[in-house]
N, C-alpha and C positions, 0 to 999 in steps of 0.2 A: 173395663176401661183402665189402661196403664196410667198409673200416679207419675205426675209432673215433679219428678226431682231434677232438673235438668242443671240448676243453678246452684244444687249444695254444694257442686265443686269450682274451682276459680274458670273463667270463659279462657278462652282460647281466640275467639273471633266472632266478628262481629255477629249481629241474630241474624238467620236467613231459614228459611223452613225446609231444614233437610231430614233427613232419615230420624234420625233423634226426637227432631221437634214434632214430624209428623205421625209419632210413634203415641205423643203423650199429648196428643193437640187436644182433645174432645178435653181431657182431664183442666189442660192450663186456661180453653177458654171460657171454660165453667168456673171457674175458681177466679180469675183474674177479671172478668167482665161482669159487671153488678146487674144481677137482675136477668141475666144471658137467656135464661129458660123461658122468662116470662116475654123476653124482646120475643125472641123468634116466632112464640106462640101469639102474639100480638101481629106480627108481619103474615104468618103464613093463616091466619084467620082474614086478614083483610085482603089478601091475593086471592083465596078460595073464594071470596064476593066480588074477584072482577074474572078471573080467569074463564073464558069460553070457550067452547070445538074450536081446535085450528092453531091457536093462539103459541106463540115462541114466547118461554120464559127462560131467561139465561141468566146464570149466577155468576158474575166476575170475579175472580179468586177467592173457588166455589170451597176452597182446603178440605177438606176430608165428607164434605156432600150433606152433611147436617140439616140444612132450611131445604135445600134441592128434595133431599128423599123424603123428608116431612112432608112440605107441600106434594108432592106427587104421590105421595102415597094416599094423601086424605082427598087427593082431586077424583071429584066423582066424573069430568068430562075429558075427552082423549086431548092432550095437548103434547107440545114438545118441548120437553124440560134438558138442558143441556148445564154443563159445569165447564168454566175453564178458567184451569189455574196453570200456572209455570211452573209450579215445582213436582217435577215425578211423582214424588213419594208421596205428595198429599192424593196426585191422581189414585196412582196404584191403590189408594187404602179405600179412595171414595169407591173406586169401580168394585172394589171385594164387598164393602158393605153394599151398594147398590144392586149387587148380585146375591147377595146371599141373602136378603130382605127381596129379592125381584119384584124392586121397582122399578119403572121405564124411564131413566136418567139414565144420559149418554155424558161422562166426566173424559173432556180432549184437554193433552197439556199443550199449552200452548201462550205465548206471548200478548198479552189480550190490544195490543197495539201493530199485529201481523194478524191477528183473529178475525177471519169476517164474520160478522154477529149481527148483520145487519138485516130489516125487516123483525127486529121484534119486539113484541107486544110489551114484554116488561123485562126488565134488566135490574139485576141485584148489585148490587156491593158489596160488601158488610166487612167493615174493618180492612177495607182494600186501597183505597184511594189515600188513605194516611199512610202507606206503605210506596207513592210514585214519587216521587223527586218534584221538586216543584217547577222546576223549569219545563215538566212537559204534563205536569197535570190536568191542567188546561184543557191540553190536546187530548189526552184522555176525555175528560168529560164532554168537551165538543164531538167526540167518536161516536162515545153514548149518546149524546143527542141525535145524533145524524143516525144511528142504526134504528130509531128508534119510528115504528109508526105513528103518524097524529092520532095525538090521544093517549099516545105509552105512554108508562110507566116508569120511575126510575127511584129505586129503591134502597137509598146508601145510608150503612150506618158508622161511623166516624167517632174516633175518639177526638176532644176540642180541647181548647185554650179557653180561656173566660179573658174578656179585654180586660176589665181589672187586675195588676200584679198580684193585690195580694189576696185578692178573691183566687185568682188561680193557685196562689201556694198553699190557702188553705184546704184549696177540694183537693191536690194534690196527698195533702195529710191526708185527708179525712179515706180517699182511696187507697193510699197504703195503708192504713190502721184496717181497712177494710182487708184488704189480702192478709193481713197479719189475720185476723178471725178465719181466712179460707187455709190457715196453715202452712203459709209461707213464713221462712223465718227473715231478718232483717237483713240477715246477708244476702238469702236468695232474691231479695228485693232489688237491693241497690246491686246484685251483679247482672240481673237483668236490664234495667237503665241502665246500667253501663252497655253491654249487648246491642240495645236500640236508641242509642246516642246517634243523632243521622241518619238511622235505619227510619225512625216510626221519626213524621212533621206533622206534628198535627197544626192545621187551622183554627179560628173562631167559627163559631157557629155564621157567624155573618158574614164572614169570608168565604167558607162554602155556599152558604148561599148566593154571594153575589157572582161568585166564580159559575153555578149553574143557571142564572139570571144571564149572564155575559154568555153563556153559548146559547141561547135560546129559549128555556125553561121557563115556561109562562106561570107558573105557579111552585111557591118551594113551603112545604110546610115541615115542622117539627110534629112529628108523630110517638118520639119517647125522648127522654130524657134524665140520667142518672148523672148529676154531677157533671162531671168530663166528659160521657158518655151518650153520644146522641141518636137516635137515629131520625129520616128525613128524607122526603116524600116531593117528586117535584114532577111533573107534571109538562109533556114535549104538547 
């Protein structure tokens, strides 16, 4: 796994997951998302308890195939696991490790709002939906609903806001002292927020939720939680 120095030198432009980033991605979301190993293993144990013959599981910008080839590879029954992200590079690296591990994950790049995805069973997110622009996030997640059979699944996990100000600037500390322990230095910090200034919006927790409540989602739970870091479970 190539080490994340992407930030010891000054940016150039804004974050976008190109060749560089999709070079050191495994490295930066292990180190920058608290808990990462334990989330996924948490997610792809509770899919393995719904997942049946037949069943379409699709990961919306799936980046380099991580929960995709996990879950597929421990699925004892035939299903169709699919990945799709927009950015090439992250395709290109998922489909090499997808082949070279030969598990049965098909990673298409592709614009996941031109993507037809629809008829299936459970649909992922993960750190996807904090990355749409908020004037048409919406329409994203009402996508996801409509693609989704009664009864799917929809499985998004989301970096948040806390409605308190100063509740939020202290998780904010508390999560960079946290990267400082994964070996980021304090430059590499603050030139990343710089980076993802209007790139990465994140919402509150209740605002995702009501935003998936408003396109149809009969049920929206919290299923992990680290600080700023949530993930959440909701139910067509």
């Amino acid at each position: 796994m190539k080490k994340d120095r992407l930030f010891e030198v000054p940016i150039e432009k804004q974050f976008e997951f190109d060749e560089r980033v999709a070079a050191v991605f495994d490295d930066m979301i292990e180190r920058s998302v608290p808990f990462y190993r334990h989330n996924l293993e948490l997610i792809v144990a509770l899919l393995l308890r719904r997942i049946k013959p037949g069943m379409r599981i699709v990961d919306l910008g799936s980046s380099t195939g991580a929960l995709l080839i996990e879950l597929a590879s421990r699925c004892e029954v035939e299903a169709e696991f699919i990945g799709v992200d927009n950015a090439p590079a992250m395709v290109e690296l998922a489909q090499k490790k997808a082949q070279a591990l030969e598990v049965p994950v098909s990673f298409v790049c592709a614009d996941l709002m031109r993507y037809d995805f629809g008829g299936s069973d459970i649909v992922i997110a993960n750190y996807t939906l904090q990355f749409i622009r908020p004037l048409v996030r919406n329409s994203v997640v009402a996508k996801i609903y409509q693609s989704l059979k009664d009864g799917g699944l929809f499985i998004c996990s989301e970096k948040v806001l806390m409605q308190s100000k100063w509740l939020n600037k202290q998780i904010i500390d508390i999560y960079y002292d946290y990267k400082k322990g994964q070996g980021y230095s304090e430059t590499e910090i603050m030139r990343k927020r710089e980076a993802l200034e209007n790139v990465l919006i994140p919402y509150t927790i209740e605002e995702n939720g009501a935003m998936m409540k408003a396109c149809g989602f009969k049920t929206v739970d919290t299923i992990f939680q680290w600080g700023n870091f949530v993930t959440m479970a909701a139910f067509r």
